[in-house]
C-alpha positions in Angstrom: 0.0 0.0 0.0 1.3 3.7 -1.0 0.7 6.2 2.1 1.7 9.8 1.3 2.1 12.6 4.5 -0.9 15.3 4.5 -2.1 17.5 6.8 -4.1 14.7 9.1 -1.1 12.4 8.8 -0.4 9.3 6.9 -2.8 8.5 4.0 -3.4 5.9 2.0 -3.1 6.6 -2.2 -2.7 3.3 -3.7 -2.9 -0.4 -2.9 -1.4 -3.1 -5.2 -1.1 -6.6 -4.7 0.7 -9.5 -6.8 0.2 -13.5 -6.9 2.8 -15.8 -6.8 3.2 -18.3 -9.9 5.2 -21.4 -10.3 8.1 -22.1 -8.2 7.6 -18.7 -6.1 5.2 -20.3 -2.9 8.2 -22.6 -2.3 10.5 -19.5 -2.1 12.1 -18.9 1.5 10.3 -16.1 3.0 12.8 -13.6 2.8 13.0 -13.9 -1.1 9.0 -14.1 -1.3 9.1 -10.5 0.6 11.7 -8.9 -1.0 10.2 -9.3 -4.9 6.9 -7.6 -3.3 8.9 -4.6 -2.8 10.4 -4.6 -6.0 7.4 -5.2 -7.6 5.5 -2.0 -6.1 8.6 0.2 -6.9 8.8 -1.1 -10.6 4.4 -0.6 -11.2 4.5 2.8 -9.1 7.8 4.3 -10.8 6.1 7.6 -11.4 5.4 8.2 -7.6 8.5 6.7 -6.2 11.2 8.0 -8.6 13.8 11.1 -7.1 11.1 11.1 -3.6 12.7 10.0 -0.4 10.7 6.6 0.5 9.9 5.1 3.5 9.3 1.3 3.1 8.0 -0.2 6.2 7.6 -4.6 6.1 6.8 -6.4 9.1 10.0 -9.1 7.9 12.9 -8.1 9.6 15.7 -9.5 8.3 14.9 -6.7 5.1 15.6 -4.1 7.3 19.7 -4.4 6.4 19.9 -6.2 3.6 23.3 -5.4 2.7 24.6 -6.4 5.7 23.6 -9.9 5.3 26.7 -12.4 4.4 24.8 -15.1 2.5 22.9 -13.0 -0.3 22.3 -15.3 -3.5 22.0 -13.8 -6.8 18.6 -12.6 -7.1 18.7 -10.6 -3.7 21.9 -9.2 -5.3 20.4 -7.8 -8.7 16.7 -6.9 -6.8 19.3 -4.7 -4.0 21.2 -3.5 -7.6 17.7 -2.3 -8.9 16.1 -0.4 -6.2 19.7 1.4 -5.0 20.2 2.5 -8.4 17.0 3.5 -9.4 15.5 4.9 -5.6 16.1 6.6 -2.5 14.4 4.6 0.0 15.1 3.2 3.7 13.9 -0.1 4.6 11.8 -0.2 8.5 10.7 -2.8 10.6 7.3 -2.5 11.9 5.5 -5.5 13.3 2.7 -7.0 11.7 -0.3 -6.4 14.1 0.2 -2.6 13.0 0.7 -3.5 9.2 -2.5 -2.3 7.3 -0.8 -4.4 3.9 -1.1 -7.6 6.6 -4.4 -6.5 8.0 -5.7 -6.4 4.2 -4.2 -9.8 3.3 -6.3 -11.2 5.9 -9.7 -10.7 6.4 -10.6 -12.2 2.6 -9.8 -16.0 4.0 -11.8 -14.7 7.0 -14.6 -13.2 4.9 -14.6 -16.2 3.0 -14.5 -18.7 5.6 -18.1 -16.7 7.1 -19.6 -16.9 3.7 -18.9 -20.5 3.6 -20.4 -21.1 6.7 -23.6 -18.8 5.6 -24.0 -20.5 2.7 -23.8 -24.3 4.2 -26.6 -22.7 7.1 -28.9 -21.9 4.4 -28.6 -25.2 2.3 -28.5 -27.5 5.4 -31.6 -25.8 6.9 -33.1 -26.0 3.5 -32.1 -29.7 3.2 -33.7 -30.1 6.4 -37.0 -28.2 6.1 -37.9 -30.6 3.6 -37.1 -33.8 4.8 -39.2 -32.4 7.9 -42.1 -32.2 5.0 -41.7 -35.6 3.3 -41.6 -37.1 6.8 -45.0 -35.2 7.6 -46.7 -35.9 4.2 -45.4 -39.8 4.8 -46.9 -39.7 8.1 -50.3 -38.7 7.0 -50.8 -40.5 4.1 -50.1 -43.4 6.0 -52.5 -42.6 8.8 -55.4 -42.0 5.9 -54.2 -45.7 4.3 -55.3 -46.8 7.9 -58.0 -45.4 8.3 -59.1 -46.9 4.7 -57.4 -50.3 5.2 -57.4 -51.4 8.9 -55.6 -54.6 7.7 -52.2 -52.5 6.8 -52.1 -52.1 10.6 -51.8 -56.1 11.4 -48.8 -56.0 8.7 -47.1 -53.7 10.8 -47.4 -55.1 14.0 -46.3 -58.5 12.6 -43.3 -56.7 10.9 -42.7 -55.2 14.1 -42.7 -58.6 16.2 -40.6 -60.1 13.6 -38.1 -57.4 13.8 -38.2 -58.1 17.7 -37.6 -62.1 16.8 -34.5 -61.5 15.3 -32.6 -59.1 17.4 -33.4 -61.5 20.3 -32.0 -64.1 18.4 -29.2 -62.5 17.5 -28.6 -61.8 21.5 -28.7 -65.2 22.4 -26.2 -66.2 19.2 -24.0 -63.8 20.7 -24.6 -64.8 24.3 -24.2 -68.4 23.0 -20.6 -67.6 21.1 -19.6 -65.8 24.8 -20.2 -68.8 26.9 -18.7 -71.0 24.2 -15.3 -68.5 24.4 -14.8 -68.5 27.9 -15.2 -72.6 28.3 -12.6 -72.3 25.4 -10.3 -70.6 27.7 -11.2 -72.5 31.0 -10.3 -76.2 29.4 -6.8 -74.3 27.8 -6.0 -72.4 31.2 -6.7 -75.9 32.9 -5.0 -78.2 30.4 -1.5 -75.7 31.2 -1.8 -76.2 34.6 -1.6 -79.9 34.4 1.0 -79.6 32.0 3.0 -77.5 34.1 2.3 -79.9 37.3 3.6 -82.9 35.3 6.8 -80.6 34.7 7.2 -80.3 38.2 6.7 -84.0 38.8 9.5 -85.1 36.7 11.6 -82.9 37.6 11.0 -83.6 41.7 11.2 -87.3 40.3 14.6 -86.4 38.3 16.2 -85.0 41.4 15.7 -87.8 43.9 17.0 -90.0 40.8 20.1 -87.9 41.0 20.3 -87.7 45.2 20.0 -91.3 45.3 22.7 -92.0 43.0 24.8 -89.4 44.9 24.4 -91.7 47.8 25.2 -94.7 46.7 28.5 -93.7 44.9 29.6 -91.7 48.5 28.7 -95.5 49.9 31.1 -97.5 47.7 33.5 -94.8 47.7 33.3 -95.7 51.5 33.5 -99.6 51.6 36.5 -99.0 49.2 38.3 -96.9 51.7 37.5 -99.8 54.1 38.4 -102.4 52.1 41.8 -100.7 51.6 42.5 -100.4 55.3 41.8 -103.9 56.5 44.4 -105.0 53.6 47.2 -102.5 55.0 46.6 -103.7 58.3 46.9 -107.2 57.6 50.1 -106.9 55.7 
């Protein structure tokens, strides 16, 4: 937006704004801000050129853009343009307080309401007349009654059938339960015998090995006997 100095203060003269094509979005930001100001010195030449302009961005980093070490060659020639062709300062001013920012943003607002308006109106449309067809339905079906008395026998054995089923379906399902959890009893019990018959053999396995123990510490005994009665007879 071009603001010019008047009596009252700053006011606005111009607003211009510029979409991005191709591979700009994916730009980083400072090279998506900088081309915006290039852009509105370049279409507003007449008002700009030999007047001393203030350019105030809410992107900091543009506010010493000479001092930066890693410029790449576009911010370069853009920095080459506007020094050459412009007297300007660059100022920081945070985007609260930016009236460029403050018009960027209400359209996705305004659009967002109008979106919701218009999905109000349809939706209570929408339902208005099912409300309608479920009214006409009802009373066409209370005149067949009336007429036909029959129609209402129909409906009550419609009605019990539909009863029939969902209780049969209860007890399927109360049926498949029981069947689970006996399932799980007769495995829970069938591992707890197997593990008792693990701890059988093994109980069994260690007297094996305690008697054998013993009976090797016996002839190891009667050998040492033996030996001494033969010394002591020699």
């Amino acid at each position: 937006m071009l603001m010019q100095e008047f009596g009252n203060g700053l006011q606005p003269i111009v607003s211009e704004s510029c979409k991005m094509e191709f591979a700009k979005p994916n730009y980083l930001v400072q090279d998506k801000e900088m081309p915006a100001i290039v852009h509105a010195f370049k279409i507003r030449r007449s008002y700009l050129a030999g007047a001393n302009v203030k350019v105030r961005t809410d992107h900091k980093s543009l506010q010493y853009p000479r001092a930066q070490p890693d410029l790449n060659p576009r911010q370069i020639h853009w920095l080459d343009y506007l020094g050459s062709n412009f007297m300007y300062k660059i100022m920081y001013k945070k985007g609260i307080n930016n009236i460029a920012d403050a018009l960027s943003r209400p359209s996705a607002q305004l659009a967002a309401t109008s979106l919701e308006l218009v999905e109000k109106v349809v939706v209570g449309a929408c339902v208005k007349q099912v409300i309608e067809i479920d009214r006409e339905e009802d009373v066409v079906s209370e005149e067949v009654e009336t007429v036909h008395p029959g129609i209402k026998k129909k409906k009550k054995k419609k009605k019990k059938k539909k009863k029939k089923k969902k209780k049969k379906k209860k007890k399927k399902k109360k049926k498949k339960k029981k069947k689970k959890k006996k399932k799980k009893k007769k495995k829970k019990k069938k591992k707890k015998k197997k593990k008792k018959k693990k701890k059988k053999k093994k109980k069994k396995k260690k007297k094996k090995k305690k008697k054998k123990k013993k009976k090797k510490k016996k002839k190891k005994k009667k050998k040492k006997k033996k030996k001494r009665i033969l010394y002591q007879n020699i």
